[in-house]
N, C-alpha and C positions, 0 to 999 in steps of 0.2 A: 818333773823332778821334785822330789820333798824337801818339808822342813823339818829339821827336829829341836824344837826346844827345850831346853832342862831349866828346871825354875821352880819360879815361888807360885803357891793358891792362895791366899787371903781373903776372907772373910768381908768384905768392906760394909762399916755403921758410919754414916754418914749423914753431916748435921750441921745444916746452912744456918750462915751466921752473919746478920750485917756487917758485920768487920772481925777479923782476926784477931784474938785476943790476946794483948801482952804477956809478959810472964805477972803471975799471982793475979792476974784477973778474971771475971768470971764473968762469962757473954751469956744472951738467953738465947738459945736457938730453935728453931721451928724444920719441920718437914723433912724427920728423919728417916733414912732410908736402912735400907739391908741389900745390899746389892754383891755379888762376886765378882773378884778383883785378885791381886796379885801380879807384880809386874809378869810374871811366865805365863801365867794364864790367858795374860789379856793381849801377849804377845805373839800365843798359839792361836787365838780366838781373829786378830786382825791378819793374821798370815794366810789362815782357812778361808774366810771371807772375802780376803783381796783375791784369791783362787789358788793355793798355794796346796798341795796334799800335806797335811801337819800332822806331825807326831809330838804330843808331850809325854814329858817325865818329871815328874813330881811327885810331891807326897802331901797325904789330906791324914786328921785322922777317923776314927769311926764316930762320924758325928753328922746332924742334922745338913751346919755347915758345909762340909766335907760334901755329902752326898749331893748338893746345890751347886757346887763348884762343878764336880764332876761333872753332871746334868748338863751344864753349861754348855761345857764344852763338846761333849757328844754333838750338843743340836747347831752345835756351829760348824760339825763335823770334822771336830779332829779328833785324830786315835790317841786314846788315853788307858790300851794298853799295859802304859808305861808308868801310869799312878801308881805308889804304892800308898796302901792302906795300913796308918797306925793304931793297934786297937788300947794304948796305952797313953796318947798324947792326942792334944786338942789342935785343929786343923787351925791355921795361920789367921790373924785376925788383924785387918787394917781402922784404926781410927780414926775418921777423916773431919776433918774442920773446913766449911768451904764456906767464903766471904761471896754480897752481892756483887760483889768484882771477880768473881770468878777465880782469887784466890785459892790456895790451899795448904792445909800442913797434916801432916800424918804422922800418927804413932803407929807401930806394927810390933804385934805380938807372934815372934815368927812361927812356933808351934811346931807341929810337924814338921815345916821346912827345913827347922837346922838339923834333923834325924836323916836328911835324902842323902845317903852315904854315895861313895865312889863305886864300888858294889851295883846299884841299884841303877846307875846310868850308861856303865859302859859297854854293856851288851847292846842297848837301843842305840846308842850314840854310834858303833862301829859296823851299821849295818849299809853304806851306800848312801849318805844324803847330800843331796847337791849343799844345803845352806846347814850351819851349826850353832846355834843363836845363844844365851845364857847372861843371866843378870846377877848380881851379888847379895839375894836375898835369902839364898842358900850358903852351904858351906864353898870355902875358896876353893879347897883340897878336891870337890863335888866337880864344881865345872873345870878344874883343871884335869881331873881323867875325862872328863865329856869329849875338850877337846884334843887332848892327846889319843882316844881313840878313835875320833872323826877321821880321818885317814884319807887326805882328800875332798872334803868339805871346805868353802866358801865358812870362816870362823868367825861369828859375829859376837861381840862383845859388850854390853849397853851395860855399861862399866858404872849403874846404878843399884842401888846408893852409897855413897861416896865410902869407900871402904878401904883407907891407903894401905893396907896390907895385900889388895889385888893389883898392886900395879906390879906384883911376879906373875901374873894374867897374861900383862900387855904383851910380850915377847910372841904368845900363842896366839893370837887373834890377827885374822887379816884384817879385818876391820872394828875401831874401835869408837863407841860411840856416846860422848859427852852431852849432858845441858851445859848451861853457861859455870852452875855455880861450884858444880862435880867435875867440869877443866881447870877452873879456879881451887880448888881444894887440891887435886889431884899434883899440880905444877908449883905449888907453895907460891899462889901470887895472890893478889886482891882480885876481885869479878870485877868483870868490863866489859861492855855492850860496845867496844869499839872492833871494829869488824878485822883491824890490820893486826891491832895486840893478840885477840882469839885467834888468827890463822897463825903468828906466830907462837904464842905458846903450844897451840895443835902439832907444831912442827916438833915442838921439844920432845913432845910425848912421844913420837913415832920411834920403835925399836926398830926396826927394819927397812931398808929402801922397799919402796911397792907397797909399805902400810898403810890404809887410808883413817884416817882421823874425821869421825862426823863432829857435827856442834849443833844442836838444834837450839834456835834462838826465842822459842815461843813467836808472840805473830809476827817476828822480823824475818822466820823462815828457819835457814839448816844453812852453815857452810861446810864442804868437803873438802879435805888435804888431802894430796897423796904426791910425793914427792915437788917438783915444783909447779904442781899444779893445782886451780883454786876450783871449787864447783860451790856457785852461790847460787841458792835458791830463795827466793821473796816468799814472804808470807804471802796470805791472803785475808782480803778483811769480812771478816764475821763479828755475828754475837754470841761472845761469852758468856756461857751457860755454866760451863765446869771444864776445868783441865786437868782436874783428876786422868791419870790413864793418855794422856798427850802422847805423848814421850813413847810409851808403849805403842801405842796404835806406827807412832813412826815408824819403830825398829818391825814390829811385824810387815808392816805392809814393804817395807824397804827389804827385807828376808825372802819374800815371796818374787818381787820383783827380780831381785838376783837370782830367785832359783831356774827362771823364766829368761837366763840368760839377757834381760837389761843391763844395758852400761849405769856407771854412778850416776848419773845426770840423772835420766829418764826414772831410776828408783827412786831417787831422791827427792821428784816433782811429785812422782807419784804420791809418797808416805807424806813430804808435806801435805798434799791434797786433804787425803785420808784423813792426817790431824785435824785441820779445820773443819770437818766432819764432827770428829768427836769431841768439840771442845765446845760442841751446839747443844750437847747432850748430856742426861745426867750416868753419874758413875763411870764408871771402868770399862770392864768388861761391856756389857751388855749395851757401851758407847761405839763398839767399834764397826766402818761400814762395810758394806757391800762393794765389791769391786764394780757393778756397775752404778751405784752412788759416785765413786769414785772418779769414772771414768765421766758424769755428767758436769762435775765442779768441772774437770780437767779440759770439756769441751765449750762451758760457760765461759773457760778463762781465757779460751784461745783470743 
């Protein structure tokens, strides 16, 4: 069974930096990259990979960039179809700042992405896919025809970056999936690593009984809501390299798992897996694993 994602490309320039630099200060940084990236892309790219048949739809423009991104995802083998090419606008460009700690902060220049109309998705989006995936890097009015024509589709929502005008999103998605500080933004609270506060604001968020609510906690792991029920999954401990793209690698490999007919749990162990994967690795995209990488953490860890 497929996945279809609708989403962002970005460009990622990326440039390690002993520490994250305040506001008005100016850091020296070394061993800068070009890498492709965009939360959609790299979401198509971990769905492919975990073993999922993938379809994206986005948009690049006619540019160097663009053609890179595209490339990408071909040789990860997913159908990209569903690109649309702008020959008037520049293909999305992420700016990444990543500290020896494996920190991160990103500027994105959306480009192309805020042109991917409703139009332009909802033919791919209403063809049969078992999972419906989509992130807030595009336009809102964009993924809200994706998922009003998914028609039976598993609606996943990685309700990134924090965008409070998508919480008229939340009602359409079966599943909706937070970091800690995009629950906290989302729920007008302060962020908090306490495990009882995060299930209970998850629970506020839910529009519907049977909605499940993710929370991925970076290396504390993921906890899942769905009505009165908890799924906590543990981190694992690695070295951080970048976690650039974390987050992403989750929801893909978690999209794929459901298409695959897994319960929450068994997705949920998985796409943690996966992430401590790519948080070994540098950049985004080109961070995300192989389903039998995947499957060797997961046998290490037994």
């Amino acid at each position: 069974m497929s996945v279809c994602v609708v989403g962002s490309l970005n460009f990622d320039i990326i440039c390690r930096v002993a520490r994250l630099p305040r506001p008005g200060e100016t850091v020296a940084g070394s061993n800068l990259l070009r890498l492709p990236g965009g939360k959609g892309g790299n979401q198509a790219v971990a769905a492919s990979l975990a073993g999922a048949r993938t379809v994206f739809v986005g948009a690049v423009g006619r540019d160097e960039p663009g053609q890179i991104m595209v490339a990408m995802l071909k040789a990860a083998g997913v159908d990209v179809s569903g690109v649309v090419v702008f020959g008037d606008i520049a293909s999305g460009h992420g700016f990444v700042t990543v500290s020896d700690a494996g920190e991160n902060s990103i500027v994105l220049a959306l480009g192309a992405n805020t042109a991917l109309a409703p139009a332009h998705v909802t033919q791919a989006a209403g063809v049969g896919h078992k999972v419906m995936m989509a992130q807030l890097e595009c336009p809102i009015a964009t993924v809200e025809a994706a998922f009003k024509a998914a028609s039976g589709a598993i609606k996943i929502l990685n309700a990134a970056p924090a965008v409070l005008d998508a919480r008229s999103l939340f009602p359409l998605a079966d599943i909706l999936v937070f970091n800690e500080s995009e629950l906290a933004a989302y729920a007008g609270v302060e962020e908090t690593s306490d495990i009882g506060l995060i299930v209970e604001t998850a629970r506020r968020l839910t529009s519907f009984p049977g909605q499940t609510v993710i929370v991925t906690l970076g290396a504390a792991g993921a906890v899942g809501v769905v009505d009165g029920a908890v799924v906590r999954v543990d981190g694992l401990v690695v070295e951080v390299a970048d976690t650039v793209g974390a987050g992403d690698c989750f929801c893909g490999i978690l999209a794929a798992r459901l298409a695959e007919g897994a319960c929450l749990r068994e997705a949920m162990i998985w796409a943690n897996a996966g992430a401590s994967l790519s948080v070994q690795r540098a950049g985004a995209m080109p961070a995300m694993p192989w389903r039998a990488e995947i499957r060797a953490v997961l046998a290490e860890a037994e």
